[in-house]
C-alpha positions as a Python dict, from the first residue, in 0.01 Angstrom:
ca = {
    (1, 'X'): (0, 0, 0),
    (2, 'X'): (-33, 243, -266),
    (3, 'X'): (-437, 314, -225),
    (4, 'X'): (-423, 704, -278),
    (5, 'X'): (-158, 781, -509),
    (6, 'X'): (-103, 460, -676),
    (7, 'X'): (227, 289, -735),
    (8, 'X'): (451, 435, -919),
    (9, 'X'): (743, 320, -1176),
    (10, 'X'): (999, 511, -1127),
    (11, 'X'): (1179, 766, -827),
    (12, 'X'): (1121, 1034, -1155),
    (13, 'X'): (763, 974, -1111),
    (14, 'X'): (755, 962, -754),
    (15, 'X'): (938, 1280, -750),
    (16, 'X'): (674, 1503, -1036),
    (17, 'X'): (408, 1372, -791),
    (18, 'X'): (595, 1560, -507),
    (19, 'X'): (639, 1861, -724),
    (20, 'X'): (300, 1878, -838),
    (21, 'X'): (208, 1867, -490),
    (22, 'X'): (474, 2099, -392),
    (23, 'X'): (371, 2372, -669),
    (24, 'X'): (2, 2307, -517),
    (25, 'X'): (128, 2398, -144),
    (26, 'X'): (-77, 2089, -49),
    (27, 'X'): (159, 1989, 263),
    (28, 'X'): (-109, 1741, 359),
    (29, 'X'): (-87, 1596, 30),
    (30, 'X'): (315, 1547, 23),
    (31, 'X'): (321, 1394, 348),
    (32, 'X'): (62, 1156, 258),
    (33, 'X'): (268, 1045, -52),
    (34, 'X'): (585, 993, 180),
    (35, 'X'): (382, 781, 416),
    (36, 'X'): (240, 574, 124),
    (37, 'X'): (557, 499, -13),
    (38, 'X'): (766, 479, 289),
    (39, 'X'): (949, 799, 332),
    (40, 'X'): (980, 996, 660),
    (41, 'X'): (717, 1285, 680),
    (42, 'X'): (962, 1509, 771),
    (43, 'X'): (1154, 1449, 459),
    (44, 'X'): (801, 1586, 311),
    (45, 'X'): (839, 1864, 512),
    (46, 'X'): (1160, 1977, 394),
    (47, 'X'): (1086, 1928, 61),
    (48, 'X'): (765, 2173, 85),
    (49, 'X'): (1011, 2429, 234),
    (50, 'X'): (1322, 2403, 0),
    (51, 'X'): (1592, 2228, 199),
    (52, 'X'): (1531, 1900, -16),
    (53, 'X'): (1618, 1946, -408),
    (54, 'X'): (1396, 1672, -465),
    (55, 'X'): (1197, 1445, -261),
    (56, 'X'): (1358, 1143, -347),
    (57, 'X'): (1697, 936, -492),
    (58, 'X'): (1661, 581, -685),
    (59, 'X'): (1809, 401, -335),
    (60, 'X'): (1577, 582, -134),
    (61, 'X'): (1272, 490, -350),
    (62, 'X'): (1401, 103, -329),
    (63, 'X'): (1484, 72, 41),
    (64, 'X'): (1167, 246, 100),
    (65, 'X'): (970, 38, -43),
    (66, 'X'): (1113, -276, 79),
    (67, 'X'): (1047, -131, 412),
    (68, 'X'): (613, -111, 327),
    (69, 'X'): (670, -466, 175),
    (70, 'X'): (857, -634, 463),
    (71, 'X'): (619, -461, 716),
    (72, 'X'): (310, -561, 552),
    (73, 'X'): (440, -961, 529),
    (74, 'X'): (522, -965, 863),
    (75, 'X'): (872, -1050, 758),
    (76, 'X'): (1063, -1258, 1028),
    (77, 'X'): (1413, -1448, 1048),
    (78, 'X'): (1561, -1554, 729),
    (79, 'X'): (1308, -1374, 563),
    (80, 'X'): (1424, -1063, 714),
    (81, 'X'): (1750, -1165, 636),
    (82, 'X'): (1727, -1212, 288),
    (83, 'X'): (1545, -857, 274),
    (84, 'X'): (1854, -708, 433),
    (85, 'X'): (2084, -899, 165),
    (86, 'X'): (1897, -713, -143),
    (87, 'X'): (1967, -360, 68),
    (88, 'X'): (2333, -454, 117),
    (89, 'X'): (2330, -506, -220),
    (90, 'X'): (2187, -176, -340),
    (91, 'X'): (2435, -6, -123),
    (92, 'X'): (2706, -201, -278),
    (93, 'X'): (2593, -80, -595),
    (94, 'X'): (2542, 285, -517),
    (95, 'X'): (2891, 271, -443),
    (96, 'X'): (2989, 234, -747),
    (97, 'X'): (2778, 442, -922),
    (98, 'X'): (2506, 142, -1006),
    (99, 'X'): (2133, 205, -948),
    (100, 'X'): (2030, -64, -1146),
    (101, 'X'): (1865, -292, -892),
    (102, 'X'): (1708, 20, -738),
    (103, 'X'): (1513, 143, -975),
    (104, 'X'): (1439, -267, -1090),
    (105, 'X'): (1298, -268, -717),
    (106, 'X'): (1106, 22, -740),
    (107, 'X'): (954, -68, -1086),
    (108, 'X'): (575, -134, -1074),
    (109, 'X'): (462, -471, -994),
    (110, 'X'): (759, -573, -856),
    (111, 'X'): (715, -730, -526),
    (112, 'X'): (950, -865, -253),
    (113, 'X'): (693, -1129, -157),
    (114, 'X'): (745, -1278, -519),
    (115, 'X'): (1126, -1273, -520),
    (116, 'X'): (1095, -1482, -172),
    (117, 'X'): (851, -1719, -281),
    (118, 'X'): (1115, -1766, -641),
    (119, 'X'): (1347, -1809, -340),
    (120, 'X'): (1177, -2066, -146),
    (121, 'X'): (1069, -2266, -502),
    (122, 'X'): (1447, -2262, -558),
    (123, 'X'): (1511, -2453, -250),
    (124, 'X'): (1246, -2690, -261),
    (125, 'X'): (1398, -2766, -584),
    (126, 'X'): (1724, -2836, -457),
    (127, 'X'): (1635, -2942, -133),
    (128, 'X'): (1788, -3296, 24),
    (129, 'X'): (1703, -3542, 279),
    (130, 'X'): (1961, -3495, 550),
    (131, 'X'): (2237, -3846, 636),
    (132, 'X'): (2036, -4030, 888),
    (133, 'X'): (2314, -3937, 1135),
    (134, 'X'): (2171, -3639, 1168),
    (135, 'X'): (1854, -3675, 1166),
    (136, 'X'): (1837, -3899, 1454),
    (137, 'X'): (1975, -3593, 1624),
    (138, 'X'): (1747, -3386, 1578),
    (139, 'X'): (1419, -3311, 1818),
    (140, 'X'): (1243, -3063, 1704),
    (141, 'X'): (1062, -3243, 1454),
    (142, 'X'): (884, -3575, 1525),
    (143, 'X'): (1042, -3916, 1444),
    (144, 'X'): (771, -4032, 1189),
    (145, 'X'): (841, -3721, 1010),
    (146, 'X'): (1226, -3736, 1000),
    (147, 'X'): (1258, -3991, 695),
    (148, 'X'): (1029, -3745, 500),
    (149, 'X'): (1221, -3421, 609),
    (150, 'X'): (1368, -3246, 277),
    (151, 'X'): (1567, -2879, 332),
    (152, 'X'): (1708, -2681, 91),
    (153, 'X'): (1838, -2272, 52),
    (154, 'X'): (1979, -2167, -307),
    (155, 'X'): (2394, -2060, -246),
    (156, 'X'): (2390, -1667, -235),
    (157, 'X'): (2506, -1648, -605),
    (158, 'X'): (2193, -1869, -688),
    (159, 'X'): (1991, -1590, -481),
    (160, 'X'): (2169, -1344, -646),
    (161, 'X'): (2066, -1477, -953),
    (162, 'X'): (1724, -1484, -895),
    (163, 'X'): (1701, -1144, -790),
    (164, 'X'): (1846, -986, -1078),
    (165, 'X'): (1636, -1180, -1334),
    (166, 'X'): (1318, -1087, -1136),
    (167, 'X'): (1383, -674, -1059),
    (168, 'X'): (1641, -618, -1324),
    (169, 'X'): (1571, -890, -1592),
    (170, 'X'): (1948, -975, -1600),
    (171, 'X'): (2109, -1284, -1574),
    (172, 'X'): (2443, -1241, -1380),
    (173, 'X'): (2744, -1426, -1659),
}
């Protein structure tokens, strides 16, 4: 990720790289910007020949990159999931006119592997032996290990938490 251009802060910077490039008539040079930040090449395309007033938008920047960041962990499952909360969430937001977890997404070093892992330490911090009831129900996991097994998920406000402190560095009151 990010190995020609670099990564960039903002969708304002993203977008004077584009015009630069644009002004330049490097094509080859746009699209390679919209691949390494996950935009469609075509979008490049139309930006090169005036149908686009600018290459990108704070949302697009955000879901865009979540895309490169899922892809490149191999995201699966719950993990997927919780990726699909935080773009549920920025379309909630652009809704009303709020693009403030967007551009904390899109910030530079911010990472969707390290809001998962504040995720998972969340739930290993909260996380409970189940009633033995159920655990001599379950078979998936092996009987010696049953009496050891711990599980734990933070609520979706607790998630919600944690994601605005780490893109946004808000607490939610």
């Amino acid at each position: 990720m990010f190995e020609k251009f670099g990564e960039f802060d903002s969708w304002e910077e993203i977008n004077r790289a584009a015009e630069a490039q644009k002004a330049e008539g490097d094509l080859e040079a746009l699209r390679e910007l919209a691949k390494e930040n996950g935009f469609d090449v075509e979008d490049a395309e139309d930006f090169m020949d005036g149908y686009l007033d600018h290459f990108c938008m704070p949302k697009d920047t955000a879901y865009a990159k979540l895309r490169l960041e899922a892809e490149e962990l191999g995201l699966e499952r719950e993990f997927a999931m919780l990726k699909e909360e935080i773009e549920m969430l920025i379309e909630k937001e652009a809704r009303n006119d709020n693009q403030t977890l967007a551009l904390g997404i899109r910030r530079k070093g911010k990472r969707l592997a390290e809001y998962l892992a504040k995720v998972i330490d969340k739930g290993y911090e909260q996380a409970i032996t189940p009633p033995k009831a159920i655990l001599d129900k379950v078979t998936a996991v092996p009987s010696q290990y049953r009496s050891q097994m711990k599980t734990g998920m933070p609520s979706k406000a607790e998630r919600m938490e944690i994601l605005r402190e780490y893109y946004c560095g808000e607490v939610d009151a």
